[in-house]
N, C-alpha and C positions, 0 to 999 in steps of 0.2 A: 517179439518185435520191439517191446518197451527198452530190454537189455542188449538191443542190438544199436539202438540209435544212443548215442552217447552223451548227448544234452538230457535226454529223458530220463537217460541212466543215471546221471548225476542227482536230479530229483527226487527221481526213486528212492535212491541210497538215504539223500536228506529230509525227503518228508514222505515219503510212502508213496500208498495210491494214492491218498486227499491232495497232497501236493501236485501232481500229474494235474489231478482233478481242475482242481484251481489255478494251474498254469504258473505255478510259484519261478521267481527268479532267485538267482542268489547272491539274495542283498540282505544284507542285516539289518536293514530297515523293516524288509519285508517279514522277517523274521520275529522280529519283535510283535507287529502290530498283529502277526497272525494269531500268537500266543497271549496277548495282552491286550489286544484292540485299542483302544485309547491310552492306554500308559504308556506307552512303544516310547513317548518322548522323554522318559525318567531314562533311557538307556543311549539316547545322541539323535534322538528322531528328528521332528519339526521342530529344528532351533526356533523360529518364529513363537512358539507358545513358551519358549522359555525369556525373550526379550521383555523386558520391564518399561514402557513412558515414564519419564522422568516426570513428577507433576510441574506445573508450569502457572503462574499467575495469568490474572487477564490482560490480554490487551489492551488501552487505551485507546482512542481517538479524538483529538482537539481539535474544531475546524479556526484557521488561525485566519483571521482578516487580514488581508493587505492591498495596498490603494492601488492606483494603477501607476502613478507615480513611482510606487515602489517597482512593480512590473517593467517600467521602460529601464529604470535605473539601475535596480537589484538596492537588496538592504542586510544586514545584519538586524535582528532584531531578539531581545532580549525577551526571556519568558523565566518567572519565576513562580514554580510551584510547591506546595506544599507535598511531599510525598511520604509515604510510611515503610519504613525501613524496617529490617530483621535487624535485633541487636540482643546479641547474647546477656540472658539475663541466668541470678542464682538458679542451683538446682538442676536437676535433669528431669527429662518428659520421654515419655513412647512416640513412637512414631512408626512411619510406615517406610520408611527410606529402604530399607532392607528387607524382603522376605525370602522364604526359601520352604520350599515342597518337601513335606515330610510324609514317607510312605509305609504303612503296616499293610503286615498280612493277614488278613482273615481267615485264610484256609488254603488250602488247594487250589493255584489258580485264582484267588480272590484275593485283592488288593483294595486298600481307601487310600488316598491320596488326600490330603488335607495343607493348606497354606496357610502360617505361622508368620508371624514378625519378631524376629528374631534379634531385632536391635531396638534395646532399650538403655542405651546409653546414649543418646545424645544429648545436647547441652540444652539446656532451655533457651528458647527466645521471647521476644516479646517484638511489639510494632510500634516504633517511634516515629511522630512526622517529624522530617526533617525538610528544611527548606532548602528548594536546588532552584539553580539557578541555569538556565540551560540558550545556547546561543543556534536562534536558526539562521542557515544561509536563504537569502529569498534569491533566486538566479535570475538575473532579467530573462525578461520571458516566460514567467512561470506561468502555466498554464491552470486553471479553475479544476480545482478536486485532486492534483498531484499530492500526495503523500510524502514526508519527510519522516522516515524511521528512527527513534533514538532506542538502540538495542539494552535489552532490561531494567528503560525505565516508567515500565506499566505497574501492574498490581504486581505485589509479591506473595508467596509462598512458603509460609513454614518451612515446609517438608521438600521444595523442591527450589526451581528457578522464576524467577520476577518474568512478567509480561513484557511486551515493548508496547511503546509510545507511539504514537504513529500522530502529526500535525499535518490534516487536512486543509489545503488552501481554499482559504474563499475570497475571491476578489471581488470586491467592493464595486458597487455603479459610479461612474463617475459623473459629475454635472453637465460638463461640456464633450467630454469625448463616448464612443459605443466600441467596446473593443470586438470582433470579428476576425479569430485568428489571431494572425498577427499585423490585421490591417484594421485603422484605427479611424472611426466613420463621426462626422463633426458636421452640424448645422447652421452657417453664418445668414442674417438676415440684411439683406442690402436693400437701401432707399428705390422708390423707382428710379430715378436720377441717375442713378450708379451702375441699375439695370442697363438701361438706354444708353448712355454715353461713357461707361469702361468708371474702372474704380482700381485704386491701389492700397493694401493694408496689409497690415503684418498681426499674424493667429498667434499669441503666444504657446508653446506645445509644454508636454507634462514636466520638464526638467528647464521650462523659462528660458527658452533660446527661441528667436523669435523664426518662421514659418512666413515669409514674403511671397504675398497673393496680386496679381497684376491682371487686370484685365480690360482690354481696349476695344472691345465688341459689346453687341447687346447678349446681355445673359437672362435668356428665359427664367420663369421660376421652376424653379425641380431641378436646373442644371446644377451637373456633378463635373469637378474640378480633381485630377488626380496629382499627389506629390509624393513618385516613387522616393522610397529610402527614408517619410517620413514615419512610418508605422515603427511598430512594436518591433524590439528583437527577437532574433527564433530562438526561441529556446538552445536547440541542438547546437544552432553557430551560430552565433552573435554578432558575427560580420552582416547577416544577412538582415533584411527587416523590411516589415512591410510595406504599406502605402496609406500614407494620408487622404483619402476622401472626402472632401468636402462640396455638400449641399448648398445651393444657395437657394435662400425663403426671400422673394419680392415683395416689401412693405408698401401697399397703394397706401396713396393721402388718403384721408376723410375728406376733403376739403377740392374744391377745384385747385390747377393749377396756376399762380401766378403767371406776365407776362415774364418776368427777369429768370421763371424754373422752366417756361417755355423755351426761353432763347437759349439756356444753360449758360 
C-alpha cells in the first residue's frame, strides 16, 4: 500500500520507515534539521540566525524650550553642542565588526559550532568632543512634546553606528495668554464703569499687532468674548488658526460711588 501511493513512495525511497513515520517533506530544510537538529542553519536554513545588528550608539533627548511667541510666529533657533566624535587614531585594535561560525567535528553525527572574530584589522579610534552647531526649525504651531530628529547625532559607537538626537519641545507658560489647542484663552480686568456702560481697547497679541475689543452693553463678570482667527496656527495648515478667548474679571471700587461715576 506504501509502494502504491507515490508521494509515500517518494519518502520511502528518501528516508525509510522513520521518514513515513514523521511525515517528512521534501525540503532540504527539512533535511538538514532532521540529521543535525540545530546546525540545519550552517547549510541555508534560518537566514534570521545568521543576520548580525549593526551595534548602534544611544539615543539622545533634549527637551528644547520655546516661548509661545515663538509657537504663533515659528523661529529658527541655534543649539550648540559639544559632541564626541570617532577619529581615527595610530595603531590597530580587535573589534567585533565581523564574525563568522566556525564548525568542527567531533565524531559521527556530532558537531561544535563556536563564533570567532575574525577581524582584527581595523584602524584604531579614539573619541574627540567636537563642537557642532545644529539649526532647529520651530513650525508655528508646534505642538508641547513633538520631537525633531537629527539622524546620527546621539552617542556614537566604536564598533558600529552613532545614535540620533532627538529635541523634545517644551513650551513655556506664558504671563498673559493659556494656550488650548490651538485657541488661545486670555483674562482682561475691566472697571465697574466699563462693566455697565460698554468700553473700547486694544489687547496687544504674541507677535504685537494690536487685537480691538468694543463693547456697548453691560458685560457681567466671567463673561467670555470670542475673536475667530485670533488663535494659534495649526500646525498641519497654517492658513487655519484658532480663536482668541477672552475673560472679563469685573474690578468693584473699595470705596462708594461718586455722584459724576454715578451719572457716567
Amino acid at each position: 500500500q506504501v509502494l502504491s501511493d507515490e508521494e509515500k513512495r517518494k519518502q520511502y525511497d528518501a528516508y525509510g520507515e522513520e521518514g513515513l513515520k514523521d511525515g517528512h517533506q521534501s525540503s532540504h530544510g527539512d533535511i538538514f534539521s532532521h540529521f543535525f537538529g540545530d546546525f540545519g542553519f550552517m547549510f541555508g536554513g534560518n537566514p534570521r540566525q545568521q543576520d548580525r545588528n549593526i551595534p548602534r550608539g544611544s539615543d539622545i533627548i533634549v527637551d528644547l524650550e520655546v516661548t509661545l511667541e515663538e509657537v504663533y510666529s515659528g523661529n529658527f533657533v541655534e543649539v550648540v553642542r559639544n559632541k564626541p566624535v570617532a577619529r581615527q587614531a595610530p595603531g590597530k585594535r580587535k573589534c567585533n565588526c565581523r564574525q563568522e561560525m566556525r564548525t568542527t567535528q567531533l565524531g559521527p553525527g556530532r558537531f561544535q559550532m563556536t563564533q570567532e572574530v575574525v577581524c582584527d584589522e581595523c584602524p584604531n579610534v579614539k573619541l574627540v568632543n567636537e563642537e557642532r552647531t545644529l539649526e532647529v526649525e520651530i513650525e508655528p504651531g508646534v505642538r508641547d512634546g513633538m520631537e525633531y530628529p537629527f539622524i546620527g547625532e546621539g552617542e556614537p559607537h566604536v564598533d558600529g553606528e552613532p545614535g540620533d538626537l532627538r529635541f523634545r519641545i517644551k513650551v513655556l507658560k506664558h504671563p498673559v495668554f493659556e494656550r488650548r489647542g490651538d485657541d488661545l484663552y486670555t483674562n482682561v480686568t475691566i472697571s465697574l464703569v466699563e462693566a455697565l456702560t460698554g468700553f473700547e481697547m486694544d489687547i496687544s497679541h504674541l507677535d504685537g499687532h494690536k487685537v480691538h475689543v468694543a463693547r456697548d452693553k453691560i458685560t457681567k463678570p466671567g463673561a467670555k468674548l470670542w475673536k475667530k482667527g485670533e488663535g494659534l496656527p495649526n500646525f498641519d495648515n497654517n492658513n487655519i488658526k484658532g480663536s482668541l478667548i477672552i475673560t472679563f474679571d469685573v474690578e468693584f471700587p473699595k470705596e462708594q460711588l461718586t455722584n459724576e461715576q454715578r451719572e457716567g
